[in-house]
C-alpha positions in Angstrom: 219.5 -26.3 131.0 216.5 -28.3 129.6 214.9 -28.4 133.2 215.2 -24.6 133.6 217.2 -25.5 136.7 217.3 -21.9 138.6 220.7 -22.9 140.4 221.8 -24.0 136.5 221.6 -19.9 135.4 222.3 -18.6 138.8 225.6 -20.9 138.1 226.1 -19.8 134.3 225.7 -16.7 135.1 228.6 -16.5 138.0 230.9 -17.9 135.5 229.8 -15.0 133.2 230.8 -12.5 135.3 233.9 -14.4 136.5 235.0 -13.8 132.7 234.3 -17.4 131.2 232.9 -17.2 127.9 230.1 -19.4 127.4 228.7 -21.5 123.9 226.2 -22.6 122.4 226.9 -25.8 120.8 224.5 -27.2 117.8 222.8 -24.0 117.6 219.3 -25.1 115.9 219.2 -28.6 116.5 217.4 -29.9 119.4 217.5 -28.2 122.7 219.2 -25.0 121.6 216.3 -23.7 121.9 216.1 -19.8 121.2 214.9 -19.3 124.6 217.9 -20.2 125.7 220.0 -17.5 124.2 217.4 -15.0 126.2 217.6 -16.9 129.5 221.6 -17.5 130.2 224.3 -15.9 129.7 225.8 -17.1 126.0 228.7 -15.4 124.3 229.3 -17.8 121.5 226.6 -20.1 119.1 228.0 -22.6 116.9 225.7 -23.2 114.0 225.5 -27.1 113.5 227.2 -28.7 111.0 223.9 -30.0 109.6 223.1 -26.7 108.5 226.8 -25.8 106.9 227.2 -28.7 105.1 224.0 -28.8 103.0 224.6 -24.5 101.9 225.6 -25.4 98.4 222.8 -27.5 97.4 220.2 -26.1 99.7 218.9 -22.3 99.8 217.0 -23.4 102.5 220.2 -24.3 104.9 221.7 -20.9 103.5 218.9 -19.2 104.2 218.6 -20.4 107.8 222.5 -20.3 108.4 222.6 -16.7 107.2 219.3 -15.7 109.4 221.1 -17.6 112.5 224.4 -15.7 112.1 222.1 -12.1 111.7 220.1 -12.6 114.6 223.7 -13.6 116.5 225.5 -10.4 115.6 222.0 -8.2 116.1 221.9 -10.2 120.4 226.1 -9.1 119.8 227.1 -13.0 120.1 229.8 -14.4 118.5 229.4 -16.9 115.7 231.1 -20.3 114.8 229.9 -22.4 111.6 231.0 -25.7 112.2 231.4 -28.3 109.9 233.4 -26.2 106.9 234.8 -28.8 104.4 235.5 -27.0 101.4 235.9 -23.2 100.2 231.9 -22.9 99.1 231.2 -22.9 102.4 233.8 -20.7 103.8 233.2 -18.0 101.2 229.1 -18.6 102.2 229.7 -18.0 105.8 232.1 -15.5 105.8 230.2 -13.8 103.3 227.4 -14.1 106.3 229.4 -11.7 108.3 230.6 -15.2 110.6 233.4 -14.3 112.5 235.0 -18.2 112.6 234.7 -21.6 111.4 235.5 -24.7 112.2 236.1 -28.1 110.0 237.6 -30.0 108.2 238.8 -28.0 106.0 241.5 -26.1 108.4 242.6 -29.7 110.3 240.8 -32.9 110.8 241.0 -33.8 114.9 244.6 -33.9 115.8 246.1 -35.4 119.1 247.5 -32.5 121.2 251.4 -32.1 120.3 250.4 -32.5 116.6 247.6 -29.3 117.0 250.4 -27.4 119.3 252.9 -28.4 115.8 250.0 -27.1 113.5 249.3 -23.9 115.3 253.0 -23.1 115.3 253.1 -23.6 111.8 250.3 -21.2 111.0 251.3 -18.2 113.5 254.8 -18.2 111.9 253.2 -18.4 108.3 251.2 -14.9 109.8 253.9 -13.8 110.9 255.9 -13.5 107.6 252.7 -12.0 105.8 252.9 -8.8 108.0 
């Protein structure tokens, strides 16, 4: 992406229309650049964990995390904060308008038949609240 390789978007943007949804990962660090989320085809930006995990001690991060999941939802992207460790910053973001999270907080990494155990275990608790 970083060259502004022409076969790069003509590529992203067959996958688009094939129906694969495509993210931004580490939304304002580094190359995500803004640009980018004008010149491919994005679905998804995942605000970088550098930003989330500072919100309760810096109105600057919550200031920028908050602006970054605005100007998301105003392009009609979808949002994920990553990096949520504790409840501050799940009632921040959601508070945002973000739409999902990701962290620490839900599961540390999990090896594949313990995530498949996990995600059972939290679709039948779903189930029984409806």
């Amino acid at each position: 992406l970083m060259d502004g390789i022409s076969t790069v978007q003509i590529t992203l943007t067959d996958m688009h229309e094939l129906g694969v949804k495509l993210s931004m990962d580490d939304f304002g660090t580094g190359y995500s650049s803004l640009s980018y989320l004008k010149k491919f085809p994005f679905d998804i930006i995942k605000i970088d964990k550098s930003f989330v995990m500072n919100m309760e001690n810096s109105p600057a991060d919550r200031t920028l995390v908050k602006a970054a999941i605005s100007m998301a939802r105003s392009l009609e992207l979808k949002v994920v904060a990553e990096g949520i460790e504790n409840i501050e910053q799940l009632n921040y973001i959601k508070s945002y308008g973000c739409e999902y999270g990701q962290g620490y907080l839900f599961s540390r990494p999990l090896p594949e038949k313990e995530l498949y155990k996990l995600l059972k275990s939290r679709q039948s608790a779903f189930e029984k609240q409806q």
